[in-house]
C-alpha positions as CSV (number, residue, x, y, z in Angstrom):
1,X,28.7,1.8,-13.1
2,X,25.8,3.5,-12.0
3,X,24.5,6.3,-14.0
4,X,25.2,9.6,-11.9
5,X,22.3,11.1,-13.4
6,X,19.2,8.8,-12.5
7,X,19.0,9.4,-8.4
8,X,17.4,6.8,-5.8
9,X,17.4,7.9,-2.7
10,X,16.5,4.9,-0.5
11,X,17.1,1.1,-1.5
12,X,13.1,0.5,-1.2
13,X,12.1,3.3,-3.6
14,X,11.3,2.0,-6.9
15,X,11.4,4.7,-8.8
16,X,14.3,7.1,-10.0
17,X,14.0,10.7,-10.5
18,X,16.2,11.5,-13.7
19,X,18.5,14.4,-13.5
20,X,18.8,14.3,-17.4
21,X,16.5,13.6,-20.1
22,X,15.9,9.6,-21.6
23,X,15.3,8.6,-24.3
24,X,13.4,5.7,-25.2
25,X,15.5,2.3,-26.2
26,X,18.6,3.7,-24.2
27,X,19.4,1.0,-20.9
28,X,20.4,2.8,-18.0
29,X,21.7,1.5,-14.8
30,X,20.6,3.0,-11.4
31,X,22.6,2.4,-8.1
32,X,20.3,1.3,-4.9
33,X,21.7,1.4,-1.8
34,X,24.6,-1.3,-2.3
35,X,23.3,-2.5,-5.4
36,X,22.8,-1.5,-9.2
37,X,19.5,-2.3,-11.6
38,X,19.8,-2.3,-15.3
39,X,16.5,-1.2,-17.0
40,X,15.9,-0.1,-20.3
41,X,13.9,3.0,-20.4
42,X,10.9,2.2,-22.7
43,X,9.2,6.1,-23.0
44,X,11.1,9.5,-23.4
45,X,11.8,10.9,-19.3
46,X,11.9,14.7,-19.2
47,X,14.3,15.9,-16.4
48,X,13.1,15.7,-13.1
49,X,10.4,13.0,-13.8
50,X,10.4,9.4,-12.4
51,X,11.2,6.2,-14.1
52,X,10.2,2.3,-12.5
53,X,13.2,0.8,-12.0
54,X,11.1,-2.6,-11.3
55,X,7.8,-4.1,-12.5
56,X,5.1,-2.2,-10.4
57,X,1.5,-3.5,-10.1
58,X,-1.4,-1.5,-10.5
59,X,-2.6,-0.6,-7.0
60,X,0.6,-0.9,-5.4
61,X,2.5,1.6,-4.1
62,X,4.8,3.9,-5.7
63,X,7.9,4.7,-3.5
64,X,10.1,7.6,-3.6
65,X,12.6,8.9,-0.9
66,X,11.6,5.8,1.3
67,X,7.5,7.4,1.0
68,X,4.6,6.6,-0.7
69,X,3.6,9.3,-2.9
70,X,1.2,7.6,-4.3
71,X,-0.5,4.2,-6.1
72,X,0.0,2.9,-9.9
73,X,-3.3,2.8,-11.5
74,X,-1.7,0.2,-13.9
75,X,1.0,-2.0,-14.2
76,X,3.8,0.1,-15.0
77,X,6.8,-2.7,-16.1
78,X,10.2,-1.4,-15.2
79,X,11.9,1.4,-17.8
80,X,8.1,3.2,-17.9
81,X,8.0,7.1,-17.0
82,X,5.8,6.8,-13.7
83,X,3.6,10.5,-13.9
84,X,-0.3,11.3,-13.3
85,X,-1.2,9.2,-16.3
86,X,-0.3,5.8,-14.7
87,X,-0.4,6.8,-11.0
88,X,-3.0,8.9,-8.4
89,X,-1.2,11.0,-6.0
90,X,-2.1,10.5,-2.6
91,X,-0.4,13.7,-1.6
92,X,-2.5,15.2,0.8
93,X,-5.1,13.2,0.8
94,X,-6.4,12.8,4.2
95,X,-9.3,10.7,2.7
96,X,-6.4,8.2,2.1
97,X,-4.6,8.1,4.8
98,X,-5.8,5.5,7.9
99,X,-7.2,6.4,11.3
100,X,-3.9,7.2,13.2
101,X,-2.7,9.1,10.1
102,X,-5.6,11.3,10.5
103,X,-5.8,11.3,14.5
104,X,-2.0,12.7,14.7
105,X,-2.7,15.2,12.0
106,X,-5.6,16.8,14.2
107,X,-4.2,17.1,17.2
C-alpha cells in the first residue's frame, strides 16, 4: 500500500514530494497513477522536499506535477533527496526555454 505521505502527482513525474520527514535506510512505497514503486530512501528528506523515485541521469529532466522544473546535474539513483545540490532549476529561466517558449511569453 502506498505511503499516504510521499505525493506524485502525475504518473510521468519522477520525483515525490514528502509530506513527512525520511529517514535514510527506511523503504517507502509511492503510488503513480495506477501503479506503486518501492524505493528505499538513501539520504534524510525534510518535509516538503523531493525524493527520485527512479534512477535519473545527469542532464535529464526532473519532473514534478507533469513539468519540468528543472535538470539533474548528476545522476541521482532512485531513494536520493533531489534539491539544488544535484539539480539547476530552470524556473524562470527564459535563457532556457526554446524559441516558441520565448515568442509566446512576449507577446
Amino acid at each position: 500500500m502506498p505511503d499516504r505521505y510521499l505525493e506524485v502527482v502525475e504518473p510521468e513525474d519522477n520525483v515525490a514530494t514528502a509530506l513527512r520527514e525520511l529517514e535514510a535506510g527506511e523503504t517507502v512505497t509511492v503510488g503513480v497513477g495506477d501503479t506503486e514503486r518501492t524505493v528505499e530512501v538513501s539520504d534524510d528528506v525534510q518535509f516538503g522536499h523531493k525524493i527520485a523515485i527512479e534512477d535519473i541521469a545527469a542532464g535529464e529532466t526532473i519532473t514534478k506535477y507533469g513539468k519540468s522544473i528543472g535538470n539533474a546535474t548528476e545522476d541521482i539513483s532512485a531513494g536520493t533527496w533531489v534539491h539544488v545540490h544535484n539539480v539547476e532549476s530552470n524556473y524562470g529561466r527564459g535563457d532556457l526555454a526554446d524559441e516558441t517558449e520565448t515568442a509566446a511569453v512576449s507577446e
